[in-house]
C-alpha positions in Angstrom: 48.4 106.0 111.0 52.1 105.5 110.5 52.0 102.3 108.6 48.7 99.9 106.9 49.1 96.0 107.4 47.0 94.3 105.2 46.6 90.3 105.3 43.7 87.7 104.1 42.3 86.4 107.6 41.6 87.7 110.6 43.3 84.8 112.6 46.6 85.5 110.8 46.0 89.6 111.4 45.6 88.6 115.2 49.1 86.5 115.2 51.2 89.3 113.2 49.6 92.0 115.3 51.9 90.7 118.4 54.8 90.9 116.5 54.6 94.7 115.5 54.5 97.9 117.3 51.8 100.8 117.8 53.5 102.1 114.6 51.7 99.4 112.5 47.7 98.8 111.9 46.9 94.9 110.7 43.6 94.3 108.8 42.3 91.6 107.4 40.3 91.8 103.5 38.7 88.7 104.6 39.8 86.9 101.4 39.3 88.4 97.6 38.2 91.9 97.6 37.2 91.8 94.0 35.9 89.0 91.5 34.5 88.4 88.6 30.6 89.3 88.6 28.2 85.8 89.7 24.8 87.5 87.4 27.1 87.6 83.7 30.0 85.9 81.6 32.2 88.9 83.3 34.7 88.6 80.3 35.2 91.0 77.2 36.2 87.8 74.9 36.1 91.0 72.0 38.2 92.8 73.8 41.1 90.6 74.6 39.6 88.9 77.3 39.9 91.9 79.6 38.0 90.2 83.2 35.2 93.0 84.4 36.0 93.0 88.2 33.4 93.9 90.5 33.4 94.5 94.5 30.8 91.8 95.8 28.3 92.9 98.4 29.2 90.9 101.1 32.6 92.5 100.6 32.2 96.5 99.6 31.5 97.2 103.6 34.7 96.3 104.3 36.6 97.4 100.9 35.4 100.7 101.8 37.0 100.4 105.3 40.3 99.3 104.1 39.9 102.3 101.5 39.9 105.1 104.4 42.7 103.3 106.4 44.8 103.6 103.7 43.9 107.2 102.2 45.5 107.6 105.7 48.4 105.5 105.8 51.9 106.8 105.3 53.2 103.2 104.0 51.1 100.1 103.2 52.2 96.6 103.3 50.3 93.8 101.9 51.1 90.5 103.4 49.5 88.0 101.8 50.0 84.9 100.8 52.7 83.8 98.5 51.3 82.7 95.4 48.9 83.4 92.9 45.6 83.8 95.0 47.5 86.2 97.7 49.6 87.8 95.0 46.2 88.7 93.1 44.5 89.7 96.8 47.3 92.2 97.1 46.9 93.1 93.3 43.2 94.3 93.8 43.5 96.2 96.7 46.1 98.3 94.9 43.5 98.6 91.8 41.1 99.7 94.5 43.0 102.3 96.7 44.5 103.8 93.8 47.4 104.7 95.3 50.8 106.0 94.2 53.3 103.0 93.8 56.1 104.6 96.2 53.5 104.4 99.0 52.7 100.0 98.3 55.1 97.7 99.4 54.3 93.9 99.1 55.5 91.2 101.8 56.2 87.7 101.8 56.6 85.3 104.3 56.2 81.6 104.5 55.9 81.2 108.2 53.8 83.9 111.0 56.7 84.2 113.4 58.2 87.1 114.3 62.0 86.9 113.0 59.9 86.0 109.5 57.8 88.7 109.4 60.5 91.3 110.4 62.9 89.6 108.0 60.0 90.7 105.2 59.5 94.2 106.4 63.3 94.3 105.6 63.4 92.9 102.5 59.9 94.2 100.5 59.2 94.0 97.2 56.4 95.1 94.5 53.6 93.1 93.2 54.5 90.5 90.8 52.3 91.2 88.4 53.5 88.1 86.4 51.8 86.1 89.4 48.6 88.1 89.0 48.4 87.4 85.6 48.7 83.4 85.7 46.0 84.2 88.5 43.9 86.3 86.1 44.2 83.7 83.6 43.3 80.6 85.9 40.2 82.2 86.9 39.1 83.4 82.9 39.9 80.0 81.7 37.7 78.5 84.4 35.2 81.1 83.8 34.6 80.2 80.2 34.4 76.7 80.9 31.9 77.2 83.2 29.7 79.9 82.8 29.6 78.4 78.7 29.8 74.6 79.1 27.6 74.6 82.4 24.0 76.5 80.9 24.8 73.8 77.8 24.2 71.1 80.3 21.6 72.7 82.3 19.9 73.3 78.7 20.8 69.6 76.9 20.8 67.1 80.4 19.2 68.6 83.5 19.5 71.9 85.0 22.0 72.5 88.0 24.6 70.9 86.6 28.0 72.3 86.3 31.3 71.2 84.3 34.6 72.7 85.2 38.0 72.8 83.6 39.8 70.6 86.5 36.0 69.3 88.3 35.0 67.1 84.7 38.5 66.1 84.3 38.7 64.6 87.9 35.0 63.2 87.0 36.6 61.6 84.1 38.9 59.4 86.3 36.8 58.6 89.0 34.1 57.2 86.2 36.8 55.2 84.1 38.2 53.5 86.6 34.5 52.2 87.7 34.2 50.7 84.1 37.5 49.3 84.5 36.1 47.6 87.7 32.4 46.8 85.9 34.5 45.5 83.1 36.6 43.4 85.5 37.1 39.7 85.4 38.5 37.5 88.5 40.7 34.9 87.7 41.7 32.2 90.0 45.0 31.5 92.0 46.0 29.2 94.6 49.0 29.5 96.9 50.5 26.8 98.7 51.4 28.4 103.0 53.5 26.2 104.7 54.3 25.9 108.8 57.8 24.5 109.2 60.1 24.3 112.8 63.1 23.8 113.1 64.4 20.4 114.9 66.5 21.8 118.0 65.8 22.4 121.4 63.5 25.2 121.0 61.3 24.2 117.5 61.1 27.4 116.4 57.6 27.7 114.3 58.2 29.7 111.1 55.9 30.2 108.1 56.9 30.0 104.3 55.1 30.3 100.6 56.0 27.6 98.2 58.1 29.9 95.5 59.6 27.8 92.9 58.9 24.4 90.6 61.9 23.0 88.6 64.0 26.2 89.6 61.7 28.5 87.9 59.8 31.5 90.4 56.4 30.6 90.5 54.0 33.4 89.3 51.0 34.2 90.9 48.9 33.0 88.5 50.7 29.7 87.8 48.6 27.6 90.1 45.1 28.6 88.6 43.2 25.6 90.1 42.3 23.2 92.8 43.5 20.3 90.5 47.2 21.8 90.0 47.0 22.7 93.8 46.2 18.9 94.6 48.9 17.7 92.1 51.3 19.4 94.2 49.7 18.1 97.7 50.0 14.8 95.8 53.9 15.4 94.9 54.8 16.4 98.5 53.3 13.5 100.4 55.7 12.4 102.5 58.5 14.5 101.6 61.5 15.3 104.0 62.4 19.2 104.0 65.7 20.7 104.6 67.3 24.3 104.1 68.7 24.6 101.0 70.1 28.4 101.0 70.4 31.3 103.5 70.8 35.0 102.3 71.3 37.4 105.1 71.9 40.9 104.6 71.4 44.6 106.1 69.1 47.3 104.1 69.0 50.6 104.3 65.9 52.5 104.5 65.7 56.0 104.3 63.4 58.7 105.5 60.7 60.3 103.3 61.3 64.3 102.1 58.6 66.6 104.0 55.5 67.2 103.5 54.1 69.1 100.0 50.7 70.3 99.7 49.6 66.9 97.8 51.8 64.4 100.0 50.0 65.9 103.1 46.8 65.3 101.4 47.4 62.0 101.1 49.3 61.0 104.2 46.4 62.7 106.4 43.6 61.0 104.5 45.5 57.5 104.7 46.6 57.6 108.4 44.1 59.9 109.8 40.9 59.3 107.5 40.9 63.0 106.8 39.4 64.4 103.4 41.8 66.9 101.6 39.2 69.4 102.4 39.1 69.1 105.9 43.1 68.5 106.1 43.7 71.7 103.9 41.3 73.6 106.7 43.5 72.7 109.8 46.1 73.1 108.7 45.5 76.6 107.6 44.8 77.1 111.4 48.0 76.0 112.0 49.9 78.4 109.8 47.7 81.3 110.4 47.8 80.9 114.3 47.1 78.9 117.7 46.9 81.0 121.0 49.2 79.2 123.0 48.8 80.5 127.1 51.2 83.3 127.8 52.6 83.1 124.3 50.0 84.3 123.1 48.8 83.7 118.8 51.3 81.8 116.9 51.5 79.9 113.5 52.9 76.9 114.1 53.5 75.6 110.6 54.7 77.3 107.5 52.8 77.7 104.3 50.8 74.7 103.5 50.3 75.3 99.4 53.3 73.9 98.1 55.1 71.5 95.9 58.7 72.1 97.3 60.4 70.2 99.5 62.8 72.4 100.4 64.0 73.1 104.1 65.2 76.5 105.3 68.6 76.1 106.4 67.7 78.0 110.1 65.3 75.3 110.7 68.1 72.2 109.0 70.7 73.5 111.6 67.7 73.4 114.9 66.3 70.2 113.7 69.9 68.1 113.7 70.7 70.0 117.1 67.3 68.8 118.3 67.7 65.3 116.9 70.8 65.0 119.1 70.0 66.5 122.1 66.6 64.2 122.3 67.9 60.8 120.6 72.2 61.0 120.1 74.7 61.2 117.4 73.7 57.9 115.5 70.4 59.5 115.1 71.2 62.2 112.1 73.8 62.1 109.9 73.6 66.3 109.1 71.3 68.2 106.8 69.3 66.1 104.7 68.2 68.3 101.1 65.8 66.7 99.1 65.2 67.4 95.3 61.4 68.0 94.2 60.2 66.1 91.0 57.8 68.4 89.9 59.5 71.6 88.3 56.1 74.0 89.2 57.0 77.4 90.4 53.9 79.0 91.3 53.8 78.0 95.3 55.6 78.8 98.0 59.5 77.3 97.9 59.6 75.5 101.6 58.1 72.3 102.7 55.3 72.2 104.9 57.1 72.0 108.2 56.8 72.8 112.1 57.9 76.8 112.3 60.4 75.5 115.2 61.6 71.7 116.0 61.5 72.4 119.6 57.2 72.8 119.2 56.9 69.5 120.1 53.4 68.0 119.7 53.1 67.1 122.9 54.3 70.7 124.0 51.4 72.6 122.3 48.6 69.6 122.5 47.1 71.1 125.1 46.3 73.7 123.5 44.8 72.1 120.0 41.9 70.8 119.5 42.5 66.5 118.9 42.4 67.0 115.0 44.6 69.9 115.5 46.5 67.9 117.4 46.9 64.6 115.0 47.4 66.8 112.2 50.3 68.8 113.7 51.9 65.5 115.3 51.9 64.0 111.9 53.3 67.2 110.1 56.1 67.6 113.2 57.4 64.0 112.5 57.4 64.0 109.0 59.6 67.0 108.6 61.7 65.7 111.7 62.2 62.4 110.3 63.9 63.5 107.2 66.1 65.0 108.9 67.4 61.5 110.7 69.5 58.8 109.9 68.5 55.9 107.6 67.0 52.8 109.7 69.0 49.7 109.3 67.0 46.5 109.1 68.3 42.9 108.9 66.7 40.7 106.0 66.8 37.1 106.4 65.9 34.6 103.2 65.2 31.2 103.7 64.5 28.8 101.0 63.4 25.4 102.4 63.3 22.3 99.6 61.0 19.6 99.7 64.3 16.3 98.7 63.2 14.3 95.7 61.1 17.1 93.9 61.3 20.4 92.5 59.3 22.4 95.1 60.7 25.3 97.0 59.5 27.1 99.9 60.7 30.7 100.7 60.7 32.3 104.1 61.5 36.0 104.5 62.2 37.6 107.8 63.1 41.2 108.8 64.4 42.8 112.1 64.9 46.3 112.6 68.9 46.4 113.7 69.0 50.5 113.9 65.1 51.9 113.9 66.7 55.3 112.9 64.0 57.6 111.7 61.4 55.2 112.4 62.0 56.6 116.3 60.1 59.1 115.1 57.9 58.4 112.4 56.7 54.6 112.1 55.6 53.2 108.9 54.4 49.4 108.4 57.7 48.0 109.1 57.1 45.3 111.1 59.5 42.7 112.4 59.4 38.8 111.7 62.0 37.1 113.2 62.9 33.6 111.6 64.9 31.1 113.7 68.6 30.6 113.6 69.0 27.9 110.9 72.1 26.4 108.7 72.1 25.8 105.3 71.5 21.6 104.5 70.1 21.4 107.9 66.8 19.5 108.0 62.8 20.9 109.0 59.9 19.2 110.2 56.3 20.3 108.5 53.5 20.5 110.6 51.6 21.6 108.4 50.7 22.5 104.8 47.7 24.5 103.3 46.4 25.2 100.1 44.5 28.4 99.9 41.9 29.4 97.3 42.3 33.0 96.2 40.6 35.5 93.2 42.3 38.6 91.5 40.8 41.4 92.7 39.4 44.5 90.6 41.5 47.7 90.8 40.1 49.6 94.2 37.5 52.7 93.8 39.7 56.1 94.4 40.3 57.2 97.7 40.7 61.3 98.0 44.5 60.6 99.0 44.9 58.2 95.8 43.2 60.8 93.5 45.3 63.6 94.6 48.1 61.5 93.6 47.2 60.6 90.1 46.1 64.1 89.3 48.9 65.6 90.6 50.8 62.5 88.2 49.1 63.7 85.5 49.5 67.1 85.7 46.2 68.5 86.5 45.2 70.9 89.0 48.2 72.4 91.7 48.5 72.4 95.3 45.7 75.0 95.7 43.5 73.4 93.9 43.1 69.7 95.1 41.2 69.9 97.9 38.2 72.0 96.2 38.0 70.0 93.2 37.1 67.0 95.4 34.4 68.7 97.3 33.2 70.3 94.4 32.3 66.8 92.3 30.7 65.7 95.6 28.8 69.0 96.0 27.5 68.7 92.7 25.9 65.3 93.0 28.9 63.5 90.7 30.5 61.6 93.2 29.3 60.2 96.2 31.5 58.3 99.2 31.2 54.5 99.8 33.5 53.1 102.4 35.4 56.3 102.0 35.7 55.6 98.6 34.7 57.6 95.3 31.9 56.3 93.8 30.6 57.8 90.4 26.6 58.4 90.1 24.4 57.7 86.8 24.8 61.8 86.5 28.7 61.3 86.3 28.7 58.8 83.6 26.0 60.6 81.7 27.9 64.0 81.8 31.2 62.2 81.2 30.3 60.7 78.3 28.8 63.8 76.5 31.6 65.6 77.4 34.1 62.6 76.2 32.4 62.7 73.1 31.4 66.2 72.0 34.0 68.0 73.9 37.0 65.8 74.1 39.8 68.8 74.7 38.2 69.8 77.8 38.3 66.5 79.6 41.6 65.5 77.8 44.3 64.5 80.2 47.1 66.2 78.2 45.7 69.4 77.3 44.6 69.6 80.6 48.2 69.5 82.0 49.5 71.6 79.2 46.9 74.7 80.2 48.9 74.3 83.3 52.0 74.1 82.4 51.4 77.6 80.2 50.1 79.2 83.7 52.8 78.2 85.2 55.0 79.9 82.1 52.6 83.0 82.6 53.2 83.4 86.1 57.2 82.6 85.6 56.9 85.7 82.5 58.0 83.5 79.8 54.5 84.3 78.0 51.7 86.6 78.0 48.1 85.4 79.6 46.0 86.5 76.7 47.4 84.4 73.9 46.8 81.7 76.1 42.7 82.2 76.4 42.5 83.1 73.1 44.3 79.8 71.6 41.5 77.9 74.2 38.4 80.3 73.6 38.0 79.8 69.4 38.0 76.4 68.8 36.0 75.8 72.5 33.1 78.2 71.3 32.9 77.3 68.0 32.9 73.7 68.8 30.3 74.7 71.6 28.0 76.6 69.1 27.9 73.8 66.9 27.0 70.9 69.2 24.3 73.2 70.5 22.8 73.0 67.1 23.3 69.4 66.5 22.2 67.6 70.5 19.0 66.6 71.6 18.1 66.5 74.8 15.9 63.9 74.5 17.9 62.0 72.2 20.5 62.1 75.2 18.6 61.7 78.7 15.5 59.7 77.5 15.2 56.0 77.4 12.0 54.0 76.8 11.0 51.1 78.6 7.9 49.1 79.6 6.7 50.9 82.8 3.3 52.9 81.8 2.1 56.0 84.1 -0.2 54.8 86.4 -2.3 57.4 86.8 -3.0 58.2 82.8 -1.4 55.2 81.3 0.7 56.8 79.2 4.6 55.0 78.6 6.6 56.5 80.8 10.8 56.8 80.2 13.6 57.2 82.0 14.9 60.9 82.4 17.9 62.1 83.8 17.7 64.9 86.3 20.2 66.8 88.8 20.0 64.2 91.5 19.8 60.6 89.1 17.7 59.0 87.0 14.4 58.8 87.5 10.8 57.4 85.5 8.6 60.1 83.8 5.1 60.2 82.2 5.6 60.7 78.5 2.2 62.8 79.0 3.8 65.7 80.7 3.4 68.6 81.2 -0.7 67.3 81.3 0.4 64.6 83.5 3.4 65.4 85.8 3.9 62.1 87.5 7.3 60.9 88.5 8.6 57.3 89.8 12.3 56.4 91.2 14.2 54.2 89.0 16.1 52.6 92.1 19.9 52.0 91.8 20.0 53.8 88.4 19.6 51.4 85.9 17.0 51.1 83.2 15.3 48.2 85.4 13.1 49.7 88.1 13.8 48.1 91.8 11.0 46.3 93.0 9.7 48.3 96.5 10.9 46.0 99.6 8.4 45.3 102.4 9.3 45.8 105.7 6.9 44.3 108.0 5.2 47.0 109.1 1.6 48.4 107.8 0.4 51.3 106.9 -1.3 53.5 110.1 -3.3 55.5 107.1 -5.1 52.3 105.0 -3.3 49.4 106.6 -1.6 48.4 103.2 2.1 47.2 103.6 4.7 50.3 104.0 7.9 49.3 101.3 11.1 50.6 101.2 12.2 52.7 97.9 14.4 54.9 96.2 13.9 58.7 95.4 15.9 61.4 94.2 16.7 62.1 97.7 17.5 58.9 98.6 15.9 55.5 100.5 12.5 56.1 102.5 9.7 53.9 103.9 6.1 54.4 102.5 2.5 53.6 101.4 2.5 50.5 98.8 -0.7 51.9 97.6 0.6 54.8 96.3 -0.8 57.5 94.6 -4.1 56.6 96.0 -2.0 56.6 99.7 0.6 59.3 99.8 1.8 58.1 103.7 5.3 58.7 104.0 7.2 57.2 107.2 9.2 60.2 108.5 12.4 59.2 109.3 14.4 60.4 112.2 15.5 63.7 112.8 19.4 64.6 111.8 21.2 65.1 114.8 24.1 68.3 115.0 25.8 67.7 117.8 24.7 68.8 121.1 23.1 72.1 122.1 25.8 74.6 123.5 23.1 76.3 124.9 21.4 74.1 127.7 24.3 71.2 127.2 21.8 68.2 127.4 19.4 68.7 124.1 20.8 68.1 120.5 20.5 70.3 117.6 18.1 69.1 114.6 17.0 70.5 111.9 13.1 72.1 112.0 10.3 74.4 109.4 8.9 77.3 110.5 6.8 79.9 108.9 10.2 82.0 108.2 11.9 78.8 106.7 14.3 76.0 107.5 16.4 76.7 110.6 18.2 74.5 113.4 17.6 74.4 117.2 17.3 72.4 120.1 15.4 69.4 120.5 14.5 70.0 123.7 12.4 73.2 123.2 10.7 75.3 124.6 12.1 74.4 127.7 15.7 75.4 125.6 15.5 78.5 122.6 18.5 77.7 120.7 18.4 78.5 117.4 21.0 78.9 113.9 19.9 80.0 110.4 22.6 78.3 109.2 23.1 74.4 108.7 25.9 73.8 111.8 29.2 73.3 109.9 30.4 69.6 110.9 33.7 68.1 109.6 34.3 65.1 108.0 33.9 62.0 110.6 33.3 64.2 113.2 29.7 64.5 115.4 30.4 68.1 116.4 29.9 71.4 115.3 33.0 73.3 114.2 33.8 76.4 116.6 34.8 79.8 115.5 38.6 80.3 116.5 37.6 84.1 117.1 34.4 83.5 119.9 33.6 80.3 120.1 30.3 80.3 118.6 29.2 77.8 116.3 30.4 78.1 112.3 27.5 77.3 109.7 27.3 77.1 106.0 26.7 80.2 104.5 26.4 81.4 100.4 29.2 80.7 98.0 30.5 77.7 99.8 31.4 80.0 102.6 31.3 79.2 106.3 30.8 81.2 108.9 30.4 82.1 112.3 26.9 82.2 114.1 27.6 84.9 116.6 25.9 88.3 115.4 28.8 90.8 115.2 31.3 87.9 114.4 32.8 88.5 111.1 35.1 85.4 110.9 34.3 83.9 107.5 36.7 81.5 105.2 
């Protein structure tokens, strides 16, 4: 073997392979080779922090592979990605092969086409070991936090829990900005909406707000109540209207920079309703690879974890060409270069783009899945838009006064003279055209209405408005976003309402220790600034260790101390007036993994448990629901467990009927095409099949991995097969001899 390939994925191994000759092998490592070990600390904090890699078992099968292939290799390449996680990759399979330096060269790319990859093969380099460090430093910091903070939970709330560097920090937002809206107060308003038209030919309709008393802007609060609104009903009985001033003018609007890592995030979840997690996954098909017919694999966007909004000048020149051959001239005014606020270093140095304008989404959609699809048309347009001319729209301002007082009415009108980049990427610009008036000329009223209104609290996080503030803040990077979010919903801190984040009695429990007794570790500014030194590390300004260690002594000794001074019962118990109802004993409120929840005082003799309902210290009264019992003919209720509503026995404990609920559905069987997969016991455990058997034998191990707002399973892009949820937060593919994993 002439020359060793080595990449993350097996996807993006597939779309390089077509580009290269016999003369080069591609292999994937299927994502880190080494980590730190899951059974210990895996840190020497005596020994300056030195990590203590090991080769996991689901990975030393194929470590030893790559091991032989490149014993035998005359050059190796490692192309991974281009930042810390694929510098590191590349990092540990050097430490592994052991090889001599002369014989590794390390590749970078930011987009799988073939002129890109060439290109690198020209222009190698060796591992920066400056981003491996930053790397190494992320993942010790985030070690120590929790493998040390985590087992002090488990030990002084409930076990399972977990706390996290960046997780309890994003925990900490979500939960303050539900007591800013618990704390909230709504204050009243009244605005006064008029209906004017105008008194030519046509009578024009047009709508207008009353804006100003006495000359003065009116705020939004100024009219706080129905008395003040009927003063001014009172005022303008009768009153003739004419216009008193027009302001007409043309505005400029220009296009937004492409997509970065976060602004994608956003974008996606605002206009598509897609999670970060599930936006981050698609489009990592889309970089890695999409078999397109005859042309076989090919990545159709470049690297999507980054905060640049940089454009390569290749693709600059062949988006204006484009933009002129498919719209004109007027339409682009030349390169557009945008300047990035944030001054991180650690990603890639492009914007998320389309590898070639000419991909147009409707080009390729036959080929994509619809997500695919949306996702790609939405990235396609955004990078082609800012490369287009500004879009001109015409503002019209009308003020209308009521003669003989001191109201004024405003009416504001837009039309969109020159739609510009808009042709290609719509926003909320919508027109309102107003009718062609003069100044002194009089209106008729047809009507005028005084609407009640109430301040509103500030809204519940969205996963788009989260990214933002973190990234505002500083915390977390582009590669981080997405699994923070899924992580504080994995771990029971966060739940969705109305795709909203909601924060669970667990969250404001945890946040509140944490707030209290560990303050630097949920602090918004040290947060930032322990990324703001990784991102020194990984530019060489400073040396990793220093780093931990100026984190690790005050963190453990503060640690050590509080695990002295904290009671657990002191921190998750509180009493109330409920007694156990099968000894008699008081019982208290506990908090556990999955909520609060009522507990004898008399355990462990007497192990009986209630639900505590919506959380709070009150227990929720069970709800009847019409139906009796089919065991003892007592009324069935509604309640609450830790697992969430179900239907059963009001006589409970001496009746232990629960109503079973209907089965989960998984989409439909790909097997026999009409049953549908749902979850079912047997004697070797909890598996998934068809509903439909045994006339159909379908059957996963694996919970069927199902995106966000979709009702499918997700397919493996190597066979087809089914993907499930594996260990580790891993999914898989269901085929036996599959070995697509991400």
């Amino acid at each position: 073997m002439k020359n060793l390939v080595i990449v993350e994925s097996p996807t993006k191994a597939k779309t390089i392979a077509k580009f290269l000759g016999q003369d080069y092998k591609i292999e994937s490592s299927f994502g880190h080779i080494r980590d730190l070990p899951k059974s210990k600390l895996g840190i020497d904090v005596e020994n300056n922090f030195e990590p203590q890699y090991v080769i996991p078992l689901k990975a030393k099968k194929q470590a030893a592979a790559l091991k032989k292939m490149a014993e035998k290799a005359e050059q190796i390449y490692f192309a991974t990605d281009e930042d810390r996680e694929g510098e590191a990759i590349s990092w540990h399979l050097a430490e592994i092969f052991k090889t001599p330096k002369s014989k590794v060269k390390r590749i970078v790319f930011h987009e799988i086409t073939e002129e890109a990859i060439k290109e690198a093969l020209k222009n190698p380099r060796g591992i920066d070991l400056n981003l491996v460090d930053a790397q190494q430093a992320r993942r010790v910091l985030d070690r120590l936090v929790g493998y040390q903070l985590s087992p002090f939970l488990w030990k002084k709330v409930a076990r399972g829990l977990s706390a996290g560097r960046v997780q309890s920090v994003a925990v900490r937002l979500i939960v303050e900005r539900e007591r800013l809206i618990q704390a909230f107060k709504a204050d009243e308003y009244w605005t006064m909406d008029a209906k004017f038209s105008g008194q030519g030919k046509e009578k024009i309709e047009f709508e207008a707000k009353l804006n100003g008393i006495a000359g003065k802007t009116l705020d939004k609060l100024e009219i706080g109540s129905q008395a003040q609104a009927d003063k001014i009903l009172k005022d303008l009985d009768q009153a003739k209207y004419q216009i008193l001033e027009i302001e007409k003018k043309a505005t400029k609007k220009n296009p937004l920079p492409p997509f970065t890592t976060s602004t994608l995030q956003q974008e996606a979840n605002r206009r598509l309703g897609f999670s970060a997690k599930q936006t981050m996954m698609l489009a990592q098909r889309l970089y890695e690879g999409i078999e397109l017919g005859r042309q076989g694999s090919v990545g159709l966007i470049t690297y999507m974890r980054t905060d640049s909004v940089n454009l390569a000048e290749k693709f600059l020149g062949e988006a204006v060409g484009y933009i002129k051959e498919k719209f004109g001239n007027d339409y682009t005014t030349g390169p557009r270069k945008y300047q990035a606020k944030s001054k991180m270093a650690q990603e890639a140095h492009e914007a998320i783009r389309p590898t070639s304008a000419y991909n147009n989404p409707e080009v390729v959609k036959e080929y994509l899945d619809p997500r695919q699809f949306r996702l790609y048309q939405l990235i396609w347009q955004r990078a082609m838009a800012s490369q287009m001319a500004e879009a001109i729209i015409d503002t019209t301002r009308i003020d209308i006064e009521a003669k003989g007082t001191n109201y004024v009415f405003r009416a504001n009108g837009s039309v969109i003279k020159f739609p510009g980049y808009l042709k290609v990427y719509p926003s909320a610009t919508t027109e309102n055209i107003l009718p062609d008036l003069k100044e002194k000329e009089p209106v008729d009223l047809i009507e005028l209405i005084p609407n009640q209104h109430f301040t509103q609290p500030p809204a519940r996080f969205s996963e788009a408005a989260l990214v933002k503030v973190m990234e505002e803040y500083g915390i977390g990077r582009p590669s981080t976003y997405a699994p923070t979010i899924s992580t504080i919903q994995d771990r029971n801190y966060v739940v969705k309402e109305e795709k909203r984040l909601k924060p669970t009695d667990l969250a404001f429990m945890v946040n509140d220790l944490l707030v209290e007794h560990f303050p630097k570790v949920v602090d918004y500014e040290f947060t930032a600034h322990l990324e703001n030194d990784l991102d020194e590390i990984a530019e060489g300004k400073i040396k990793w260790q220093p780093v931990i260690h100026g984190f690790w002594g005050p963190f453990k000794k503060n640690l050590d101390k509080k695990d002295k001074e904290l009671d657990k019962k002191k921190l998750t118990e509180e009493k109330t007036d409920e007694t156990c109802d099968k000894c008699g004993k008081p019982m208290v409120i506990k908090m556990g993994r999955f909520g609060k929840f009522l507990a004898c005082t008399g355990y462990p003799d007497c192990k009986n448990t209630r639900p505590v309902g919506d959380g709070n210290a009150i227990l929720e009264a069970p709800k009847e629901i019409g139906q009796n019992c089919p065991q003892c003919e007592s009324p069935l209720v509604q309640r609450t467990g830790r697992y969430g509503p179900f239907v059963g026995c009001s006589n409970y404990p001496k009746c232990k009927y629960i109503k079973k609920s209907a089965s989960q559905i998984f989409g439909s069987c790909p097997k026999c095409g009409t049953g549908k997969i749902t979850g079912k016991r047997s004697r070797r455990g909890f598996f998934y099949g068809c509903d439909r058997y045994p006339e159909c034998d379908f059957a996963l191990w694996g919970k069927p991995a199902i995106p966000e707002g979709a009702t499918e399973p997700e397919k493996c892009p190597d066979c087809g097969s089914i993907l499930v949820h594996a260990k580790d937060d891993e999914i898989k593919c269901s085929a036996k001899g599959c070995k697509y994993k991400r």
